[in-house]
C-alpha positions as CSV (number, residue, x, y, z in Angstrom):
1,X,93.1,109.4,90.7
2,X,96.0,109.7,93.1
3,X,98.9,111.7,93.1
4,X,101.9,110.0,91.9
5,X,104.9,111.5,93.4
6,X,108.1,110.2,93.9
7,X,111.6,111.2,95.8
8,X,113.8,109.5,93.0
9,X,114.9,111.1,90.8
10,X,114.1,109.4,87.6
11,X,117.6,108.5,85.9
12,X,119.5,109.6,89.0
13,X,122.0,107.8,90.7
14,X,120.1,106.8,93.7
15,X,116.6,105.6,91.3
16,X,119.6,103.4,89.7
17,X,121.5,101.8,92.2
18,X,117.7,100.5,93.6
19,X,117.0,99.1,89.8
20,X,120.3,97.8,90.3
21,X,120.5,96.3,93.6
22,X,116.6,94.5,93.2
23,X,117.7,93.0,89.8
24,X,120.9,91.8,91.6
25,X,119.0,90.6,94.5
26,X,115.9,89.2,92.6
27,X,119.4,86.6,90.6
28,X,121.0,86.1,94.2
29,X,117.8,85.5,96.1
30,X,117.2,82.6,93.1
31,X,120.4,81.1,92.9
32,X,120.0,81.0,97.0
33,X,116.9,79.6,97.4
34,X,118.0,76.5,94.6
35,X,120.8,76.2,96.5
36,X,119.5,75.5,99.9
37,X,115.9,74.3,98.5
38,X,117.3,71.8,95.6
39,X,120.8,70.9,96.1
40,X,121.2,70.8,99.9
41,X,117.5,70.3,101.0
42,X,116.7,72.7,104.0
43,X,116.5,69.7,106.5
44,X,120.4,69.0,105.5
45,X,121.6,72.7,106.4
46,X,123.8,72.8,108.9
47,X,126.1,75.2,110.8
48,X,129.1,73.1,109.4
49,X,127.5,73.0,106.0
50,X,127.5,76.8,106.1
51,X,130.9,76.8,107.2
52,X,132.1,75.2,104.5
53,X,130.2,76.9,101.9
54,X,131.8,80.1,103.3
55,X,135.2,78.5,102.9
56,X,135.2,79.1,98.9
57,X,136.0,82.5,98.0
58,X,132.7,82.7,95.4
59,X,130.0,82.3,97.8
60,X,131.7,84.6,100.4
61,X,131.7,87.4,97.7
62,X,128.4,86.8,96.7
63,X,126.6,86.2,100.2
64,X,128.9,89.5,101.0
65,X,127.4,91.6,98.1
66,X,123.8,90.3,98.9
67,X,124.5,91.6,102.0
68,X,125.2,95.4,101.2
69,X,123.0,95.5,98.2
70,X,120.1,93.8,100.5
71,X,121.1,96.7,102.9
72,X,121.1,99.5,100.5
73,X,118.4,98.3,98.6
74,X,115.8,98.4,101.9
75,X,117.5,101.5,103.6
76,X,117.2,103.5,100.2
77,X,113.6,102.1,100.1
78,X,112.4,103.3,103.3
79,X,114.2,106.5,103.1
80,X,112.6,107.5,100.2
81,X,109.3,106.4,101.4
82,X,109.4,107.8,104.2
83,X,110.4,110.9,101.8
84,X,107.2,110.5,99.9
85,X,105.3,110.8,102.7
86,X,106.1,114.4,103.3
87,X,109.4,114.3,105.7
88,X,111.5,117.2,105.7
89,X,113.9,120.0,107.1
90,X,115.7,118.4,110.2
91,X,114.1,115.6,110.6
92,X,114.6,113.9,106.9
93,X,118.4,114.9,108.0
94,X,118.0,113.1,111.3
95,X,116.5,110.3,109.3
96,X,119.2,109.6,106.9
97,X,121.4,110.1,109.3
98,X,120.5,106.9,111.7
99,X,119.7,104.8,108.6
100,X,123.5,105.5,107.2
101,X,124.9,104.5,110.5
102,X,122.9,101.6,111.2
103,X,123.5,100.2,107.6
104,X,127.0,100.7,108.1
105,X,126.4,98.6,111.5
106,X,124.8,96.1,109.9
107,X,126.8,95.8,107.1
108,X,130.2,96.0,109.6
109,X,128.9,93.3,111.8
110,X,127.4,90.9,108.7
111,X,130.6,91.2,106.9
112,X,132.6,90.1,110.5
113,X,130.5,87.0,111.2
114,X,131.1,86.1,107.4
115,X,134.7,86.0,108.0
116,X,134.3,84.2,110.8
117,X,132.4,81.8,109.7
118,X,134.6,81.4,106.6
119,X,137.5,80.7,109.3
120,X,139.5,83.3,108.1
């Protein structure tokens, strides 16, 4: 049988914010999909649609916190599997390192084209 290793820590803060962040997503990734699927069928999105959906405070927030806990919830995944496959020393610094500041890029620029879509 294999090994079963893992770099959480179990009860630790980053093992809970990636229970957290799938269960959020798993409910956000639902109420999406009926969304665009049921009540605006995919052939009737449109940029202006968007727009407008943008527009109310609610779905900003929420298509907001998909955004970062989408973000956190892959970049902690591949960290830590990149983890369990044996990286160390400087380059598990080097690592984390480019993953923080590209999450903070894509979070940075996601968050900017939701405002301006919202027309804010």
């Amino acid at each position: 049988m294999a090994e079963r290793y893992s770099s959480f820590a179990p009860g630790g803060t980053a093992w809970l914010l990636q229970r957290i962040t799938a269960a959020f997503l798993v409910i956000v990734l639902a109420f999406h999909f009926f969304l665009l699927h049921f009540v605006n069928h995919a052939a009737d999105v449109t940029f202006a649609g968007t727009q407008a959906r943008m527009e109310n405070v609610g779905y900003f927030l929420t298509m907001v916190l998909f955004l970062i806990a989408g973000t956190f919830h892959g970049v902690n995944g591949v960290y830590n599997a990149l983890v369990n496959q044996g990286l160390k020393g400087t380059q598990k610094k080097v690592v984390l390192a480019v993953l923080v500041i590209a999450s903070v890029a894509l979070i940075a620029q996601g968050i900017y084209v939701a405002i301006a879509m919202a027309g804010w």
